[in-house]
N, C-alpha and C positions, 0 to 999 in steps of 0.2 A: 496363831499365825506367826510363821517364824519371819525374822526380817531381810528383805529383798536387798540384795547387793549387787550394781549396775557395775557390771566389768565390761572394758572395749576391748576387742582382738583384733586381730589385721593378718588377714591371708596375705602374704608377700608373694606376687608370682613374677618371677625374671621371665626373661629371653625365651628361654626354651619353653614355660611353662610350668616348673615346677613349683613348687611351694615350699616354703620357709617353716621350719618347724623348731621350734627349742626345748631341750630338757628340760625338764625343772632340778634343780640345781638339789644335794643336801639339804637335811633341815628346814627347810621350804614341805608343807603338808603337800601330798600329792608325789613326794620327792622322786626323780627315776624315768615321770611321763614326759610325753612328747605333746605338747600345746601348740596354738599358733602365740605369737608374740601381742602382748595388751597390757592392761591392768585395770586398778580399778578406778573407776569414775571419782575424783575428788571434789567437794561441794564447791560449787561453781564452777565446774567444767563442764564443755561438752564431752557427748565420746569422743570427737575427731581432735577437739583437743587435748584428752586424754590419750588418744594413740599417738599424736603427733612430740607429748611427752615422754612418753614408754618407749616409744621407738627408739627415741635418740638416746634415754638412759641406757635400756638394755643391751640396743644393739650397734649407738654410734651410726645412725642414718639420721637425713632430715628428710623427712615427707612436709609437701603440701598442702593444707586442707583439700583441694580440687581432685587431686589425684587418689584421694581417699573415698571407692563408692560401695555403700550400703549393699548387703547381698541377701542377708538373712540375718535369724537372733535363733540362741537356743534359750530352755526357760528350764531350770531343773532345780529340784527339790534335794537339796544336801541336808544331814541332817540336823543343822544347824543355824541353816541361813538357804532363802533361794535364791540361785542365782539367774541374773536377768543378762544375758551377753549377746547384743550385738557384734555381727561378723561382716567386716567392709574388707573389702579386695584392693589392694594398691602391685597395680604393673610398675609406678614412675616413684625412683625415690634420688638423693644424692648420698653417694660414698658406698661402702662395702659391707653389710654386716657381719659384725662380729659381737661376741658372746661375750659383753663388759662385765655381764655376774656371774660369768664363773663357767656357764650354761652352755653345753653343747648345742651346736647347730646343723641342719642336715637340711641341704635342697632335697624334696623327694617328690617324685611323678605323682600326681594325683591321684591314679591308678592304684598305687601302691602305699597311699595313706595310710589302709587298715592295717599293715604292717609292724606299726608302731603304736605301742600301749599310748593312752589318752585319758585324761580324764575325763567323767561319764559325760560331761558336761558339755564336751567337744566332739564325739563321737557323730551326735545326730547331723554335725555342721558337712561332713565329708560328703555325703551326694550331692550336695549341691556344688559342692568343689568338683567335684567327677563330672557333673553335666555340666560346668561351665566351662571345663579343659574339651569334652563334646563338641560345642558347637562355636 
């Protein structure tokens, strides 16, 4: 059994609706994909305070725990570790994202997520992002 690794993500969705995506920078495994913004769960955090961490390192925002809600998790077998990733949706944050490691950023229409390479791991998360721009 390989060992389970608890990463947090966070769908950013502004004004319009779209969604906040980042490259994954260089030298970074996965390098070149387009993720939602997270990382990984550090012993003694939760996830929300794990993204409420992530956030502010990667992209220079502060989220507050409330405005951070639970939508879905994907569960995937890498070959070297599974991963366990909770995906919470945040509309409400303070300040502007931007790309502090290096890392491209892109609002995109929900619609047009598949768009953009992903790791396999994020892939499954996108219908639910699609029916939640629906209704």
């Amino acid at each position: 059994m390989s060992k389970i690794v608890l990463v947090a993500a966070c769908a950013l969705i502004d004004a319009d609706g779209r969604i906040l995506l980042a490259q994954r920078p260089e030298g970074k495994s996965l390098a070149g994909l387009w993720e939602f913004p997270g990382g990984k769960v550090e012993q003694g955090e939760s996830p929300e305070t794990t993204l409420i961490r992530e956030l502010y390192e990667e992209l220079g925002i502060n989220v507050n725990e409330p405005c951070l809600a639970p939508l879905t998790f994907a569960s995937f077998a890498y070959e070297d570790f599974h991963l366990l990733m909770p995906l919470y949706v945040c509309r409400r944050w303070e300040g502007t994202p931007t790309g502090r490691e290096g890392q491209a950023l892109k609002w995109v229409a929900p619609m047009r997520l598949r768009d953009y390479p992903m790791p396999p791991a994020d892939e499954p998360l996108i219908p639910f992002l699609m029916e939640l721009a629906v209704n």
